[in-house]
C-alpha positions as CSV (number, residue, x, y, z in Angstrom):
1,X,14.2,74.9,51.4
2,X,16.1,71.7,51.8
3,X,16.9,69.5,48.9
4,X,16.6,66.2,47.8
5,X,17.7,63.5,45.9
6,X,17.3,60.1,45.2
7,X,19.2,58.9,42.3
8,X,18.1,55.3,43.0
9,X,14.9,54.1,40.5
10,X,11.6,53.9,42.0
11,X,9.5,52.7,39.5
12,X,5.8,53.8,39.9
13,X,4.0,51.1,38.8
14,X,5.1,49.3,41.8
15,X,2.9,50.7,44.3
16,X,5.5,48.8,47.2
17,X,7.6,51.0,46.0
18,X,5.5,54.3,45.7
19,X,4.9,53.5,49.3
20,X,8.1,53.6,50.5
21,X,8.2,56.9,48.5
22,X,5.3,58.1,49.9
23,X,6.7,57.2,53.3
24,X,9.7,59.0,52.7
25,X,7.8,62.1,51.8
26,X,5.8,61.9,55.1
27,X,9.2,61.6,57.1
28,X,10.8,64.8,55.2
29,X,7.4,66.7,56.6
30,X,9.3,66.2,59.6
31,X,12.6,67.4,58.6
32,X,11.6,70.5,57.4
33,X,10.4,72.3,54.1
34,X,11.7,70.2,51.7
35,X,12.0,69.8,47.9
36,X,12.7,66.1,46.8
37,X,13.9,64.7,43.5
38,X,13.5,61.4,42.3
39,X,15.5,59.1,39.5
40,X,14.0,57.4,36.6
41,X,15.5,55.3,33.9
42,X,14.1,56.7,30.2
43,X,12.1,53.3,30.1
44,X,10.2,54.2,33.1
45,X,10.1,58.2,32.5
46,X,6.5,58.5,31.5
47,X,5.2,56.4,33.7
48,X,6.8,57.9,36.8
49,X,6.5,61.2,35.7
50,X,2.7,60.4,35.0
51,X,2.5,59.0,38.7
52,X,4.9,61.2,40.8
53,X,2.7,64.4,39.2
54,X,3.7,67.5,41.0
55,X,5.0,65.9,43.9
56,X,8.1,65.3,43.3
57,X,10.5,66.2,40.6
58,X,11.6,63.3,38.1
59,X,14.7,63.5,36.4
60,X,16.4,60.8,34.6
61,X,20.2,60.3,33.3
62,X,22.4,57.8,34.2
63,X,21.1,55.0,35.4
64,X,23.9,53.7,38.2
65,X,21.9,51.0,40.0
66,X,21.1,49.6,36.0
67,X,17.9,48.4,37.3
68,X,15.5,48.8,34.2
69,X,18.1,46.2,32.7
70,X,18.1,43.6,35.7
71,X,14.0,44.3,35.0
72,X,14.1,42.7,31.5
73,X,13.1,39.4,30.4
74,X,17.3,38.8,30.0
75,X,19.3,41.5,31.2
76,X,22.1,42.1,29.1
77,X,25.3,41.2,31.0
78,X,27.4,44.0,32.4
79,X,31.3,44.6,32.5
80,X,34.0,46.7,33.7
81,X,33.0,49.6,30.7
82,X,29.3,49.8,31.8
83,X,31.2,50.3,35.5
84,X,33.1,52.7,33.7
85,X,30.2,54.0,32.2
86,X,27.9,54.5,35.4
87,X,29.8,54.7,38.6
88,X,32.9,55.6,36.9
89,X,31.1,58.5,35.3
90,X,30.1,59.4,38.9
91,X,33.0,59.5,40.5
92,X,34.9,61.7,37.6
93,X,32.0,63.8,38.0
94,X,32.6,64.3,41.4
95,X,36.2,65.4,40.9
96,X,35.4,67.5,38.3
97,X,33.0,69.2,40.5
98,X,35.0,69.8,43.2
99,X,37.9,71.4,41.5
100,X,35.5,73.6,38.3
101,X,32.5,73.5,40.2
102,X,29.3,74.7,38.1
103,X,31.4,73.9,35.2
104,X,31.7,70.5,35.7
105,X,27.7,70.7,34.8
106,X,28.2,71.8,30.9
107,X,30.7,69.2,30.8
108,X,29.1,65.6,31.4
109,X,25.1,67.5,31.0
110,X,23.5,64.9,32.9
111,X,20.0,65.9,35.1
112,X,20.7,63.4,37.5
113,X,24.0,65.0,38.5
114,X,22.9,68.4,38.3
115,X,20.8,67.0,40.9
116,X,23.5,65.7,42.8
117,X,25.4,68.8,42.5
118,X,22.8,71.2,43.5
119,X,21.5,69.3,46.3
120,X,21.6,69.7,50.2
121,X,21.2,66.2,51.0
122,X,21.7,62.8,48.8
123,X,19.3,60.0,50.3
124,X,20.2,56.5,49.7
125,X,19.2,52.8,50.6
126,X,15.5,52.2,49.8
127,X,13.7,48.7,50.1
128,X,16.4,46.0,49.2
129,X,18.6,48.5,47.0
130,X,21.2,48.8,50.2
131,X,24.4,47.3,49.3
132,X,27.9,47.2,47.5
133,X,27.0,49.7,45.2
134,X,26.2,52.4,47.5
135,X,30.0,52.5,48.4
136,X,30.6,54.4,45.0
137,X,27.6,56.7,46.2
138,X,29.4,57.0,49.3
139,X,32.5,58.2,47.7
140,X,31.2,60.6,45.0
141,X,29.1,62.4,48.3
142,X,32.5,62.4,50.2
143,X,34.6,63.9,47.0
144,X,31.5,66.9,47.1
145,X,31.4,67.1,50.2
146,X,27.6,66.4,49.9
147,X,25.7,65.1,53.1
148,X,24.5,61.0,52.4
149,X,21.6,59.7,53.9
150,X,21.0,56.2,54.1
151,X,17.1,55.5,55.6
152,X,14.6,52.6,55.1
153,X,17.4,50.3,53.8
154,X,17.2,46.6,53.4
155,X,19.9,43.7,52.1
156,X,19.4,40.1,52.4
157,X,23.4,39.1,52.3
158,X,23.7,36.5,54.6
159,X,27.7,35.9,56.1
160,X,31.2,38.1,56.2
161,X,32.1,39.0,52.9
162,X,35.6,39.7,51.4
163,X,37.8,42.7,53.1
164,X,37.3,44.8,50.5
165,X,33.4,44.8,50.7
166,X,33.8,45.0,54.8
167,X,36.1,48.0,54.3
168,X,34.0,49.2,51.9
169,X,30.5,49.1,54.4
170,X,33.0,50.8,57.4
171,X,33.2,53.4,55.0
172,X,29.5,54.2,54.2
173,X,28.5,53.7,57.7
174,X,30.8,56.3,59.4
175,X,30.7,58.6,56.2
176,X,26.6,58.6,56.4
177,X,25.0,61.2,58.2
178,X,22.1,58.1,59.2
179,X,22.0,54.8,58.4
180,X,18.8,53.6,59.5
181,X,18.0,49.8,58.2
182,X,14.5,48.2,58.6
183,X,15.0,44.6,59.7
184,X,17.0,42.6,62.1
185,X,18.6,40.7,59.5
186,X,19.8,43.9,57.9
187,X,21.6,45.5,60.5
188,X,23.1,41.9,61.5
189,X,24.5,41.9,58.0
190,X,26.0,44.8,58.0
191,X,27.2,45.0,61.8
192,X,29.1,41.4,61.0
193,X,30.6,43.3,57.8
194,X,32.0,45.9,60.1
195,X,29.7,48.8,59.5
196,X,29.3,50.7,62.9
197,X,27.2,49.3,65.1
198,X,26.5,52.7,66.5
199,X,25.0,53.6,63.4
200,X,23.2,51.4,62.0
201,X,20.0,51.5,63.8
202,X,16.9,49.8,63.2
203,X,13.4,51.4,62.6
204,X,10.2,50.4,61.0
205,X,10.0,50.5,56.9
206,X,8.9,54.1,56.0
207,X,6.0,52.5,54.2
208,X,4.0,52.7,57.8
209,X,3.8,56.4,57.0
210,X,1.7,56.5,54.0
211,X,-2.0,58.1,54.8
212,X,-5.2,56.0,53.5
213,X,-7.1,57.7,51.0
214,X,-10.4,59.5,53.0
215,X,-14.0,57.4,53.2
216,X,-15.3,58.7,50.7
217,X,-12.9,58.5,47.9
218,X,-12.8,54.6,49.3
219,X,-16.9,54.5,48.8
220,X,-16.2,56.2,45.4
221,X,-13.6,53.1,45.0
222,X,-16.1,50.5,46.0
223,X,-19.0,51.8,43.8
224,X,-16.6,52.1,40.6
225,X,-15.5,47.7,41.6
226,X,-19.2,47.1,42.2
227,X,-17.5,45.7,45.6
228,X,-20.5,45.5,48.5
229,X,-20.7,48.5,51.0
230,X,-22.4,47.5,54.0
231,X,-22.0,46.1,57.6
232,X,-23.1,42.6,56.6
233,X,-20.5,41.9,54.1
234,X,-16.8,41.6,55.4
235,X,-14.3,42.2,53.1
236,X,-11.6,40.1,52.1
237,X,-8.6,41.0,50.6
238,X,-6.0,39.2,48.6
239,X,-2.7,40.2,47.2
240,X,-1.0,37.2,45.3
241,X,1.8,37.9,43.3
242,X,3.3,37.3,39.4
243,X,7.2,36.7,39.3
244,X,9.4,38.0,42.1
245,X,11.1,35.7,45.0
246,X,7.2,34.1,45.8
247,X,6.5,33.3,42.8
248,X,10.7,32.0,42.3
249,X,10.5,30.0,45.2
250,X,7.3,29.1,45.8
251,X,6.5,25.0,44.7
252,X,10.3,25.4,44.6
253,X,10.4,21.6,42.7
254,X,9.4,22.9,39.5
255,X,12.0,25.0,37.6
256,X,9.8,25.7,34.3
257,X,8.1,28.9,35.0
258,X,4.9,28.0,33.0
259,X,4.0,25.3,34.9
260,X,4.9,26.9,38.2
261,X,2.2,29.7,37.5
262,X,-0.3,27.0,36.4
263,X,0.9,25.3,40.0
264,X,0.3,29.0,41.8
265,X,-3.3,29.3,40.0
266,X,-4.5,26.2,41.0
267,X,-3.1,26.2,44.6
268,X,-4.8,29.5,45.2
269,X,-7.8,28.1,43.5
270,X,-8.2,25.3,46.6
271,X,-7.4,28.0,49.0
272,X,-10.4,30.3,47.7
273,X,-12.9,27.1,47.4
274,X,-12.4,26.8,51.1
275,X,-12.6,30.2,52.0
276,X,-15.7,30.6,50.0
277,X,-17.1,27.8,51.8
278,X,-16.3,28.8,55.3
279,X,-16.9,32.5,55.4
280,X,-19.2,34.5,54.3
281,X,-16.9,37.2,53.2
282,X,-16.9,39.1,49.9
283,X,-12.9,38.7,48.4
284,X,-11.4,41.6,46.4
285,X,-8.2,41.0,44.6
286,X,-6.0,43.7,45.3
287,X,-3.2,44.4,42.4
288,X,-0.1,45.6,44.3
289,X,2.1,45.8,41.2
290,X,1.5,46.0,38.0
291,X,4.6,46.8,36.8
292,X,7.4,48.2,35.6
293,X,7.5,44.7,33.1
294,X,5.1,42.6,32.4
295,X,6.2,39.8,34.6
296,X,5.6,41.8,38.0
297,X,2.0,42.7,37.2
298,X,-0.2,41.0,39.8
299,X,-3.7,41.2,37.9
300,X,-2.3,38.5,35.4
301,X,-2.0,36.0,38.4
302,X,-5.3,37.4,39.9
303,X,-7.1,37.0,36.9
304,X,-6.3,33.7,36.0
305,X,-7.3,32.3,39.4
306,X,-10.4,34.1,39.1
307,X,-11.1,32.5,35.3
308,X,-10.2,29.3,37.1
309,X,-13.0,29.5,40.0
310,X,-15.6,26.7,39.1
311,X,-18.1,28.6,41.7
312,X,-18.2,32.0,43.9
313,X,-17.4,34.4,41.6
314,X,-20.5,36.6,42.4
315,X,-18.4,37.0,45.7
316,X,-15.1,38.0,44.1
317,X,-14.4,41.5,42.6
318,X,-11.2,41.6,40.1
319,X,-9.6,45.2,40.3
320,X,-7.8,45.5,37.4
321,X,-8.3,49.2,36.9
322,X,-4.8,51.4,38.5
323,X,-5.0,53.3,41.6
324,X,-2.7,55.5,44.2
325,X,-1.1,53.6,46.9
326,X,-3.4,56.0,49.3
327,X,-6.1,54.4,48.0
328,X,-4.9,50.7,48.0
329,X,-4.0,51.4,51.7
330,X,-7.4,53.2,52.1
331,X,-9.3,49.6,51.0
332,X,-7.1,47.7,53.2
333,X,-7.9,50.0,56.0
334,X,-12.1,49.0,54.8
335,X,-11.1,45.6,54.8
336,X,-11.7,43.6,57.3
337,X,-8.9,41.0,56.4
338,X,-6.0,41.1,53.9
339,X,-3.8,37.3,52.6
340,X,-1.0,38.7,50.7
341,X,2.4,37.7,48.9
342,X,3.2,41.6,48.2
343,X,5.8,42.6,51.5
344,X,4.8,45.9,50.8
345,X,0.6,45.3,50.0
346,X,0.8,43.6,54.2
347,X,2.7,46.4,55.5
348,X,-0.1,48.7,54.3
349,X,-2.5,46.4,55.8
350,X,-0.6,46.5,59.4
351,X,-0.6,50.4,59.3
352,X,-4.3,51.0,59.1
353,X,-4.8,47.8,61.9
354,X,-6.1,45.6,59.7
355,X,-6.0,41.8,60.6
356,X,-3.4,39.6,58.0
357,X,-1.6,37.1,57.2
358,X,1.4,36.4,54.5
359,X,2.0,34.0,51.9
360,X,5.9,33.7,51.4
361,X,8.9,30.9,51.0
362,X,11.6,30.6,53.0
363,X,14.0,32.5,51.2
364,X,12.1,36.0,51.5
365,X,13.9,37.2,54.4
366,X,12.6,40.8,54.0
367,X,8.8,39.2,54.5
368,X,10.2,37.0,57.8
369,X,12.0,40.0,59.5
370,X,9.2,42.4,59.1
371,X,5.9,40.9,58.9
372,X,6.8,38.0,61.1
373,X,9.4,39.1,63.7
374,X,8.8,43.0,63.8
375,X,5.4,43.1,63.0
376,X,4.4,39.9,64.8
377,X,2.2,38.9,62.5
378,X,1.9,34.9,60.8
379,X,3.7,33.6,58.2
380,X,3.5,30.7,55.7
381,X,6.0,29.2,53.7
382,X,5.3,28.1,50.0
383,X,8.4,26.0,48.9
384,X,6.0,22.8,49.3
385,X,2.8,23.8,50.7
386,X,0.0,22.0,52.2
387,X,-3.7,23.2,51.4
388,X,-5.5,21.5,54.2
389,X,-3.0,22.3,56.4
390,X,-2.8,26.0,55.0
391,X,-6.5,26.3,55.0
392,X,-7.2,25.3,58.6
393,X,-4.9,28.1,59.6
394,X,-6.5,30.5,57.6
395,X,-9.8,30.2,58.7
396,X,-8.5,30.2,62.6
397,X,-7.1,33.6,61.5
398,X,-10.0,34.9,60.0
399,X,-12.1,33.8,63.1
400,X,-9.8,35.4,65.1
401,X,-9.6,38.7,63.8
402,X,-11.4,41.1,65.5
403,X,-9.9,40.0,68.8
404,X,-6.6,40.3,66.5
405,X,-7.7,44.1,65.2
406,X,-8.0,45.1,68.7
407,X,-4.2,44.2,69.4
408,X,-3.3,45.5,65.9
409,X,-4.3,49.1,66.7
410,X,-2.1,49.4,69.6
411,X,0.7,47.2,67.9
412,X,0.3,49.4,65.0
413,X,0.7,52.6,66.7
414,X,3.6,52.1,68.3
415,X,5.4,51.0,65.1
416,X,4.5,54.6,63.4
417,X,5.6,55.9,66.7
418,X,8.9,54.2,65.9
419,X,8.7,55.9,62.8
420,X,8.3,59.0,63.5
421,X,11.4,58.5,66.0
422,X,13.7,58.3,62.7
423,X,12.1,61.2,61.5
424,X,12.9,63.1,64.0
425,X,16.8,61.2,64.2
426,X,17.0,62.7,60.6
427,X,15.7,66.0,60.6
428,X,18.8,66.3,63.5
429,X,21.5,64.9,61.9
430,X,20.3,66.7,58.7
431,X,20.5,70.3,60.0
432,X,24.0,69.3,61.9
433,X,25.4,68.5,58.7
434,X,24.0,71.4,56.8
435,X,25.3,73.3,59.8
436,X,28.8,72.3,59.7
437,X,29.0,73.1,55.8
């Protein structure tokens, strides 16, 4: 039995998240038998623990990357004694460890370093977490002599940054067993900053990985929505989003936030009138998120455009209800076209070969690097959109897509090909290092 650990937070309610989790998992089916721990912050423990079930085990402790705090309304600013606190702790931990060993456990009794100690392999890099901080990660796994793992990473740092930080990426680059990133961008970053070129490799996000829920759970799904099952309807789904960078950047002249979500409503209002008028689709709305705060739940958004409709809203189910990221992917894969602001929600959508198209600004480089330019699939910007121009382009896709679907299944596969590649990359580079200890 290999082990596992994560000690960056994946909260649960983000099902983006879960499936880059869930992704993860089906990778580590390739490495071997494998038992994986995950971190969660005390804020997020119930729900995590709720969602993770048996699969994984959730611990919680120190929370080093302090993201419930950067999650709050007003994160409380941060100084040189929470470093002490987090990172700081880490690294004493570490020493402490490597000269008492077990001892060093009754010492700081923290589950998220007995995890660390007791592992076989620390994984690292998730989503957009990869970054400065994972130097200290870095360190602490070199002190133990632990095996580090970074795989799926993404950063959105743009130029060289100060020697120390470039010294400090050299370092987790040649001390990392893999360090696998999933978008151009990314590895440029990093590569300029004087990582190894060697090995930082690119591969597709693990999120490709996840499995769809089976047929009939999604029939189950559709019965429970009261969303049409038959040949005759096409389904449409649609993933907008409440706060992250879309919603930031998006009509990026207005600065209140109020009035930029009374903006957002109203533009996807138009967009639905057209599509109502030019399809003859049935539209889901297809919550993503809904959590772990209040402002990254996607049925507010969704429900207020639907309360805005003036017509069309026998053709529009509301999912409000919360389900698995197999089944989300399982609906997409039932769907015969998904417009979404959620990186994550499209990804799931491009996996199962299912025509899309994203709804993003300018400054969401994650969504341009891997839905655009590795995916190949379109891309609008929302800084200061147009709605006739928007909509014409919208209904070209969704005339288009089932000659798109049939290059989607082939353009698909070969990304989870690409996938499984890394898989396999890691399973090697794991047993070498378990090897040499």
């Amino acid at each position: 039995m290999i082990k596992i650990v994560i000690p960056e937070p994946i909260p649960s309610l983000n099902k983006g998240e879960i499936a880059i989790l869930e992704g993860l998992s089906e990778a580590h089916k390739i490495v071997g038998d494998v038992s994986l721990s995950v971190y969660s912050p005390k804020e997020w423990l119930k729900d995590d623990k709720r969602n993770y079930e048996d699969r994984y085990k959730v611990v919680t402790g120190v929370d080093l990357f302090d993201l419930a705090n950067n999650f709050l309304e007003k994160p409380l600013p941060r100084g040189r004694l929470h470093f002490l606190q987090t990172w700081g702790k880490l690294l004493a931990f570490a020493f402490v460890s490597r000269i008492l060993g077990k001892t060093a456990l009754k010492l700081f009794h923290d589950d998220l370093f007995t995890e660390i100690f007791n592992c076989d392999l620390i994984q690292a890099g998730h989503d957009g977490m990869l970054g400065y901080d994972h130097f200290f990660l870095a360190l602490a796994a070199c002190i133990m002599n632990k095996p580090l793992a970074f795989y799926g990473g993404g950063n959105d740092g743009k130029g060289r940054r100060p020697l120390k930080t470039r010294l400090f990426f050299r370092f987790m680059a040649n001390y990392a067993i893999t360090f696998f990133v999933r978008d151009e961008n990314t590895r440029k970053f990093f590569v300029d900053n004087d990582a190894n070129p060697q090995k930082v490799r690119l591969f597709p996000d693990p999120a490709v990985l996840v499995k769809p829920a089976p047929e009939l759970r999604i029939k189950e799904i559709l019965k429970a929505e009261s969303i049409p099952d038959n040949e005759k309807t096409p389904l449409y789904g649609l993933i907008p989003v409440t706060g992250g960078i879309v919603f930031d950047e998006s009509f990026s002249h207005e600065k209140d936030l109020k009035k930029k979500h009374k903006l957002r409503v109203d533009f996807w209002v138009e967009i639905m009138k057209r599509l109502l008028e030019k399809t003859n689709a049935h539209f889901v709305f297809l919550p993503h998120c809904i959590g772990p705060v209040a402002k990254n739940d996607d049925r507010i958004v969704s429900r207020d455009i639907y309360n805005a409709m003036p017509f069309g809203k026998e053709r529009m189910s509301l999912i409000e209800k919360e389900y698995s990221i197999h089944d989300l992917k399982g609906l997409q894969k039932r769907f015969d076209f998904v417009l979404g602001e959620r990186t994550h929600g499209l990804i799931g959508a491009f996996s199962v070969a299912t025509p899309l198209f994203a709804l993003t600004v300018k400054e969401d480089i994650r969504m341009h690097y891997i839905i655009n330019q590795m995916f190949k699939q379109g891309v609008y910007n929302l800084n200061n959109p147009d709605i006739e121009t928007l909509s014409k382009i919208l209904i070209d896709e969704w005339n288009n897509r089932k000659s798109k679907k049939e290059e989607l299944i082939k353009l698909s596969q070969e990304i989870h090909n690409e996938a499984y590649r890394a898989a396999g990359l890691l399973k090697e580079a794991v047993y070498q290092a378990l090897n040499k200890n």
